[in-house]
C-alpha positions as CSV (number, residue, x, y, z in Angstrom):
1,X,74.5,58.7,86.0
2,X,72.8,61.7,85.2
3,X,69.6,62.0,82.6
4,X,72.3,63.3,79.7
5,X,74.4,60.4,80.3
6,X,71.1,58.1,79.6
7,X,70.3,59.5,76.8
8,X,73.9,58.7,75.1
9,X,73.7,55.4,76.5
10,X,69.9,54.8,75.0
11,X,71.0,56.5,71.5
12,X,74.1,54.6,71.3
13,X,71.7,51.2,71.4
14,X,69.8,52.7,69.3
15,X,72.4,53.6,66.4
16,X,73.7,50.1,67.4
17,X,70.4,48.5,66.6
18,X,70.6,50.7,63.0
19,X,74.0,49.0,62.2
20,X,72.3,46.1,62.3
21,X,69.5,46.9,60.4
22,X,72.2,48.0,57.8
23,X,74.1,44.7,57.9
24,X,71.2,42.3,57.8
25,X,70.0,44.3,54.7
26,X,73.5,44.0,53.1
27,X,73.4,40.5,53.4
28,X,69.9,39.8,51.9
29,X,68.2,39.6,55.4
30,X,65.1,41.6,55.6
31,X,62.7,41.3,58.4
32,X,59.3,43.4,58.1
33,X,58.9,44.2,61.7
34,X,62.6,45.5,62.0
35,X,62.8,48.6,60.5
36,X,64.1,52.6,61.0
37,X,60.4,53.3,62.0
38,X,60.7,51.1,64.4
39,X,64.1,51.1,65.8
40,X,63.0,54.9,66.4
41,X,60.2,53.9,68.3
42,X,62.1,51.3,70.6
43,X,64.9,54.3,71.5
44,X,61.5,56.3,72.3
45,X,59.7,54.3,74.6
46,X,63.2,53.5,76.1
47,X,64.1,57.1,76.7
48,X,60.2,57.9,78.2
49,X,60.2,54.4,80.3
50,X,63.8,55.0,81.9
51,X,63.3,58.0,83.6
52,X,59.5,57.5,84.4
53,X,61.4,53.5,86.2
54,X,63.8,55.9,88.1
55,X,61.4,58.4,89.8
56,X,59.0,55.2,90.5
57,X,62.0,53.7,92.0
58,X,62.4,57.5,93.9
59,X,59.0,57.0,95.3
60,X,59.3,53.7,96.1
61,X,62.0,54.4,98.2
62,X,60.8,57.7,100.2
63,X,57.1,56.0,100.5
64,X,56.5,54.6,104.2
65,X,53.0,53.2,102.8
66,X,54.6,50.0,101.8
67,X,56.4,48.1,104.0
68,X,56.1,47.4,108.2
69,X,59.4,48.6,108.8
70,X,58.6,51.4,106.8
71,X,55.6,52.4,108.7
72,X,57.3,51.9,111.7
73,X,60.2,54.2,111.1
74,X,57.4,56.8,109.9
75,X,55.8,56.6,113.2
76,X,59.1,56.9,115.1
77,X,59.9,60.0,113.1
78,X,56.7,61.3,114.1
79,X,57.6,60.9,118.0
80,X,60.3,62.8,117.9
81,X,59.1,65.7,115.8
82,X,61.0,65.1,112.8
83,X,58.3,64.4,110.7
C-alpha cells in the first residue's frame, strides 16, 4: 500500500465520519464533541500517526538492539564481514 493509497483510505473515513455527522443532524441528533472541527482533526492525527506507526514498525524491524535472536544474528553478520 503506498502512502497515496493511505491517504484515500484515511479521507474516505473521514468523509464517512461527515455523512454521519450530516445524518445525525438531520434527524435531531446533535452531539457537542462531534463536529466538522473535529472530524478534521481525527483524519489529521490519523494521517500524521500512520505513517510515523509504519517507519516505527521499519525500525523495529531492522533494529538488532531488541531481541536475543536479534543480537545474535548481528554478531554472526559481523563474523563474516557483512556487517
Amino acid at each position: 500500500m503506498t502512502a497515496d493509497k493511505l491517504k484515500q483510505y484515511i479521507s474516505l473515513f473521514g468523509g464517512w465520519l461527515g455523512a454521519v455527522l450530516l445524518f445525525l443532524k438531520s434527524i435531531g441528533i446533535t452531539l457537542a464533541h462531534f463536529n466538522d472541527n473535529s472530524i478534521n482533526a481525527f483524519v489529521g492525527v490519523l494521517e500524521a500517526s500512520v505513517p510515523f506507526i509504519l517507519v516505527a514498525y521499519g525500525v523495529y524491524k531492522n533494529s538488532y538492539l531488541l531481541s536475543k535472536q536479534a543480537r545474535e544474528q548481528e554478531k554472526h553478520l559481523q563474523e563474516k564481514g557483512l556487517k
